[in-house]
C-alpha positions in Angstrom: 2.4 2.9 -14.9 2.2 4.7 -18.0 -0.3 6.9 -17.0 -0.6 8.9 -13.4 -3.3 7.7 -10.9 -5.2 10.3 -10.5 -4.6 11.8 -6.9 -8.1 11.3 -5.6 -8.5 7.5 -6.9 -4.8 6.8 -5.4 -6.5 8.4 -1.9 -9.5 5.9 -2.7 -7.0 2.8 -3.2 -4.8 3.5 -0.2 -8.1 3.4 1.5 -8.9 0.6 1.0 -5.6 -0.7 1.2 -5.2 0.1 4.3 -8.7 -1.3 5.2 -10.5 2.3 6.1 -13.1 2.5 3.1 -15.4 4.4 5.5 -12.4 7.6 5.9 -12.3 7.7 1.7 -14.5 11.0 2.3 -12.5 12.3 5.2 -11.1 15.3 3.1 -11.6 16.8 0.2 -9.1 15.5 -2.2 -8.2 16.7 -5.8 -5.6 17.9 -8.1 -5.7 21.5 -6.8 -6.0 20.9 -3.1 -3.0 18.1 -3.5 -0.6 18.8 -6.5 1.4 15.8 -5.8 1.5 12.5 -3.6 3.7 13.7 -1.3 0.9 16.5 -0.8 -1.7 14.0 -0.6 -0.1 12.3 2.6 0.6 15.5 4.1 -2.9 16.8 3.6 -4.1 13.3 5.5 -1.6 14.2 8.3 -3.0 17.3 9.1 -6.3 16.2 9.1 -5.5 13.6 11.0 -3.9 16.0 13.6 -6.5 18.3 13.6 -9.4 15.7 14.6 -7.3 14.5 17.5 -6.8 18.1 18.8 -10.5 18.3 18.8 -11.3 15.3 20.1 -8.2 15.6 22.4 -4.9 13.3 22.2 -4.2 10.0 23.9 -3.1 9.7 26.9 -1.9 7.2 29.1 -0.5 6.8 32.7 3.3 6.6 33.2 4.6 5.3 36.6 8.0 7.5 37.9 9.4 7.5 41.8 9.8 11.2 42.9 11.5 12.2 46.5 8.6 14.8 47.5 7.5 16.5 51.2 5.2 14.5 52.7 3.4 11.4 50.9 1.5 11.1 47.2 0.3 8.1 45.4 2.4 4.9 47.3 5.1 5.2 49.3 8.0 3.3 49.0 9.2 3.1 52.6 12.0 0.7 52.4 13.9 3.0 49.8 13.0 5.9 52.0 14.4 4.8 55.1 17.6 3.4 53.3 17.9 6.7 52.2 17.2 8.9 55.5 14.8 11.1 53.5 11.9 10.6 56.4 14.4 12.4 59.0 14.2 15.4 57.0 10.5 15.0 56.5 10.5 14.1 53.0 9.2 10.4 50.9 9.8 8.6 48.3 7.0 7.5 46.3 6.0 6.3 43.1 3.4 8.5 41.2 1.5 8.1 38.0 1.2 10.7 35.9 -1.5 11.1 32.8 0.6 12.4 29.8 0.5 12.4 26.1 4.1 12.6 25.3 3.5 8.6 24.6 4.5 6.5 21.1 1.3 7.2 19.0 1.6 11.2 19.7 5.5 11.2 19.6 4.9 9.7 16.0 2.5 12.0 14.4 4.9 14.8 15.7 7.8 13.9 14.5 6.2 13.2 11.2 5.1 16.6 10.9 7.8 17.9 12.0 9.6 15.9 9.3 7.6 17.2 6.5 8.1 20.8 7.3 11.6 19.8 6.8 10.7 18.8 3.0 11.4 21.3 0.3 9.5 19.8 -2.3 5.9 20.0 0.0 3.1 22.6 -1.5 3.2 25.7 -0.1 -0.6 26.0 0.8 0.1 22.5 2.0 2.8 22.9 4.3 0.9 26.2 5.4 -1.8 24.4 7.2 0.7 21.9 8.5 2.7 24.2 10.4 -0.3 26.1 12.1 -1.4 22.5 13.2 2.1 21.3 13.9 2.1 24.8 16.4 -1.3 24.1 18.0 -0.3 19.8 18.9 1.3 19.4 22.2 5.0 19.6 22.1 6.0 15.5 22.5 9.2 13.9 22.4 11.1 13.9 18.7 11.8 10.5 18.6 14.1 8.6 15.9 11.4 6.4 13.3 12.1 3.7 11.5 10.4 0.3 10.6 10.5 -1.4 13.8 8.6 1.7 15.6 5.0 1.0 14.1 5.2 -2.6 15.3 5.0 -1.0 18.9 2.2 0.8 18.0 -0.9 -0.8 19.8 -4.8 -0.2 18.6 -7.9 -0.1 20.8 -11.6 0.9 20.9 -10.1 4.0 23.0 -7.3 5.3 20.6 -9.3 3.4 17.2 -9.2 7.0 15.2 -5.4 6.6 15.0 -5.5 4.0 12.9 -5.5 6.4 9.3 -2.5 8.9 10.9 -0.8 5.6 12.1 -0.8 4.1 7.9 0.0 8.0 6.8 2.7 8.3 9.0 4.2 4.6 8.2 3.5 5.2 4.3 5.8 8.8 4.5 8.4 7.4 7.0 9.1 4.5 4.7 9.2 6.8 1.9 11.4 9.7 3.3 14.9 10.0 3.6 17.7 12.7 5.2 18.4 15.0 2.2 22.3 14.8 2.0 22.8 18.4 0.1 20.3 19.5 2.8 21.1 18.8 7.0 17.7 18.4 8.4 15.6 18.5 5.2 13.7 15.4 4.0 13.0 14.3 0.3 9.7 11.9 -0.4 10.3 9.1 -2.7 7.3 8.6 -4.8 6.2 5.2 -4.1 3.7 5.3 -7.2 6.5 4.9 -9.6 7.8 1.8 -7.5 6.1 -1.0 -9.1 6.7 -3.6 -6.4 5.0 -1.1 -3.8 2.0 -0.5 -6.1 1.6 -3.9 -6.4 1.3 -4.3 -2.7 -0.9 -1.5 -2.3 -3.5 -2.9 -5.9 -3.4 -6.4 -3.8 -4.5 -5.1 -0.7 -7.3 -2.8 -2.1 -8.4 -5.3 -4.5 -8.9 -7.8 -1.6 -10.3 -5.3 1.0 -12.7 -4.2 -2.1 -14.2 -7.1 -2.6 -14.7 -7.7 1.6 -16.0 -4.8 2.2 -18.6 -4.4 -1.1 -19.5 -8.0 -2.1 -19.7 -10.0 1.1 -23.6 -10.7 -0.1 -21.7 -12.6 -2.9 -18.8 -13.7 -1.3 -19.3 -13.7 2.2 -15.8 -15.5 2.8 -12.8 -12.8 1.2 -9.1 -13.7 2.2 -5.8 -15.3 1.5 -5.5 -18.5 1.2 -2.3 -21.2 1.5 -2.1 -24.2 -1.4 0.5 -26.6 -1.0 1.2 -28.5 -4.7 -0.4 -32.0 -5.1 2.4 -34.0 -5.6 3.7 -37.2 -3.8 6.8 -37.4 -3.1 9.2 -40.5 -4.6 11.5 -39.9 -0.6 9.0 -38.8 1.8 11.2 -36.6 3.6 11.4 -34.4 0.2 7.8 -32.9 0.8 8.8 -31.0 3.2 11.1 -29.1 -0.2 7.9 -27.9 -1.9 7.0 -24.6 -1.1 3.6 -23.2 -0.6 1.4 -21.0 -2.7 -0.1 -18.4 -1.4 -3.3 -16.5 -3.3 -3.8 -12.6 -3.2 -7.6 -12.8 -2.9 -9.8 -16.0 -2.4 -13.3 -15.1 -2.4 -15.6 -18.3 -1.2 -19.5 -18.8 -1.0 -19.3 -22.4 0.6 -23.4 -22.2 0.5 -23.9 -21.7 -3.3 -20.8 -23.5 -3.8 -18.3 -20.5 -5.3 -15.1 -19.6 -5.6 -12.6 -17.2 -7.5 -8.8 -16.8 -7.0 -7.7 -13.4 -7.6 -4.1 -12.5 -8.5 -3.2 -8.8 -8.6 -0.6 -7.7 -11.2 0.5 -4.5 -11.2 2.2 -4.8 -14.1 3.3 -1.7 -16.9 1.8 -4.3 -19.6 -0.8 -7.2 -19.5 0.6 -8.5 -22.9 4.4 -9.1 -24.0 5.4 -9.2 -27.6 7.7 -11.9 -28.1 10.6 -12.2 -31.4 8.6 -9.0 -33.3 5.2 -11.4 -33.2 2.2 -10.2 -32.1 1.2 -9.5 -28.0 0.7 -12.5 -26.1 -0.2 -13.1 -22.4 2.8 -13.1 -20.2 3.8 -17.2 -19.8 4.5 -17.1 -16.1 1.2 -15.5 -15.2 -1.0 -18.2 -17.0 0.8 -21.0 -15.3 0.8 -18.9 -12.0 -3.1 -19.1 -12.1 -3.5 -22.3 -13.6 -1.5 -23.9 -10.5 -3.5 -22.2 -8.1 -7.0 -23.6 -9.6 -5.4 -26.7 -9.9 -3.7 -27.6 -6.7 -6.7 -26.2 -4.8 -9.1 -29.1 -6.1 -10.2 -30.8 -3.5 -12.9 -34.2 -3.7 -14.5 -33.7 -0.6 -15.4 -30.0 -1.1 -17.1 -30.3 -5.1 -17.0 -26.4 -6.3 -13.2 -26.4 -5.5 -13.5 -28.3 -9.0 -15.3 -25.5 -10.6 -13.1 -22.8 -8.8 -13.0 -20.0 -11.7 -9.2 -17.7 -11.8 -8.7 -14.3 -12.6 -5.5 -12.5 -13.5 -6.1 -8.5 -13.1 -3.8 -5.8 -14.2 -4.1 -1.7 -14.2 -4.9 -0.6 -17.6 -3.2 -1.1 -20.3 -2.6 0.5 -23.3 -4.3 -1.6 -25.5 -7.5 -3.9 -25.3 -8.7 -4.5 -22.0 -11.9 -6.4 -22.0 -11.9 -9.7 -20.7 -10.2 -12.7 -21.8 -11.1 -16.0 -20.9 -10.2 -19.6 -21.1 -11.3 -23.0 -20.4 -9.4 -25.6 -18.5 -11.5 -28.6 -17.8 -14.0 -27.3 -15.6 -12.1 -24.3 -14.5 -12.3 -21.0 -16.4 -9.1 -18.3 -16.4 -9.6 -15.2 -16.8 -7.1 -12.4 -17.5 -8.7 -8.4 -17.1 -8.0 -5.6 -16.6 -8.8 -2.2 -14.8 -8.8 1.6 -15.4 -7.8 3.3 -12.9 -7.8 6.9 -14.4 -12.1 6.4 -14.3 -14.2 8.3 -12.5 -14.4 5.9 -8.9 -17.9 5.0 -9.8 -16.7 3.0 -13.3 -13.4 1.3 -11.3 -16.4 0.8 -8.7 -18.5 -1.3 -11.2 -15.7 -2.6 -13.2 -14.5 -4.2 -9.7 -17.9 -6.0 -9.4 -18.1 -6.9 -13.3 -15.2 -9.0 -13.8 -16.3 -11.5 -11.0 -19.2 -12.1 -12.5 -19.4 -15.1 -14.4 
């Protein structure tokens, strides 16, 4: 984006994002307190790390057999005869074991452990890291990648990991070995990856609207559209692809809905031959298809259903521009994210009104 989010409106986004609106005043989060994003996370780590020392770490049971003098837990007597152990007064049995050196520990470790291994980290930052990283039972170091979070498995026991678990995915996927530097780590900063950003606007814009306008729009997902068209060989409709909407938000009982396509683009408007700005071509016909091929006879307001194409500020005009199409109306917005959270708060609810 042109211009920086500030750091405590990109904690509020990633908040939502991840769908944990009510954590957005977990810490205290500003420019001084976090320099930089990479602070940001790290600040959310310890936090994180701190709340499960006091409330204590999970723990599970782990099942191991163990040859020991006399018997514990259940005996395994066939392997102990086989082996002759009970002639010199001695078992095998298989014990379990309560330990916290299990995958959701192992991971918040070895991410602090990474980031003390990161030279760019705030000093007053990576200070409190390492007196938490000292105090947190020692756990397995364990290799992270992608595929490790996809074993991670959520209860109502171990529910307060589920903020560390999205910090710790969110620096692990933007971390890598620092070549000039064995065992040091440098952070990627995912806010200048637009395709990243526009994952993360997509996500908060639909857990937004879930969370604060479910009054409204008590119905707030995704939604598939296949394209109404009939196919000259019927075995080619099984080549059209389907759409797939960022945010639908439906009130069947007053007969609303909006499709919402996030766009986290640089520019809302292109310039095209020296002329002046124009909307982008792709995006109008992005949201006209979805109004369109979502009409549906049998359920009336699907005829009405209104579209709206949002972007992050631009640098010019950004009040809202809208279009008629039959009984559909398009409209193409836009937000400022540098506001106070209170003006993106209200913006958010004003450009679904209609």
């Amino acid at each position: 984006m042109a211009a920086q989010i500030p750091i405590q409106n990109l904690y509020y986004l990633l908040c939502y994002a991840w769908g944990l609106p009510e954590q957005r005043d977990w810490v205290k989060v500003d420019a001084d307190s976090c320099p930089a994003v990479l602070d940001l996370l790290s600040r959310l780590l310890t936090k994180g790390a701190d709340i499960l020392l006091k409330r204590g770490i999970a723990k599970e049971y782990r099942t191991h057999e163990e040859e020991i003098a006399g018997i514990k837990g259940k005996l395994e007597l066939a392997k102990t005869i086989k082996a002759n152990r009970h002639r010199e007064g001695k078992t095998i049995c298989t014990l379990d074991d309560l330990t916290g050196d299990i995958l959701l520990n192992q991971i918040v470790y070895t991410t602090m452990y990474r980031l003390l291994g990161n030279k760019d980290l705030d000093k007053n930052v990576k200070k409190d890291l390492l007196r938490t990283f000292r105090r947190f039972p020692k756990v397995t170091i364990i290799d992270i990648n992608r595929g490790t979070f996809k074993g991670v498995r959520l209860n109502r026991n171990n529910r307060f990991y589920r903020l560390i678990m999205s910090v710790c995915e969110m620096l692990h996927a933007n971390m890598l070995p620092d070549k000039q530097r064995p065992g040091e780590y440098r952070f990627i900063d995912f806010t200048r990856d637009e395709d990243v950003m526009n994952s993360i606007f997509e996500a908060f814009l639909r857990n937004f609207y879930h969370q604060e306008c479910r009054e409204d729009y008590p119905i707030v997902r995704r939604t598939r559209i296949a394209f109404h068209f009939d196919a000259i060989n019927a075995e080619d409709v099984e080549l059209l692809p389907i759409m797939e909407t960022d945010v639908t938000l439906d009130n069947p009982k007053e007969g609303k809905r909006i499709i919402l396509d996030a766009k986290y683009y640089q520019e809302m408007f292109v310039s095209r031959f020296g002329a002046g700005k124009n909307l982008r071509t792709d995006h109008i016909r992005q949201i006209e298809s979805y109004v369109k091929n979502q009409e549906d006879p049998a359920i009336p307001y699907t005829l009405q259903t209104k579209g709206i194409m949002v972007y992050p500020k631009t640098d010019i005009d950004v009040t809202n521009k809208d279009y008629s199409l039959g009984d559909h109306i398009l409209r193409f917005c836009a937000i400022d994210l540098g506001q106070d959270w209170r003006q993106i708060d209200q913006r958010l609810r004003q450009i679904i009104q209609f």
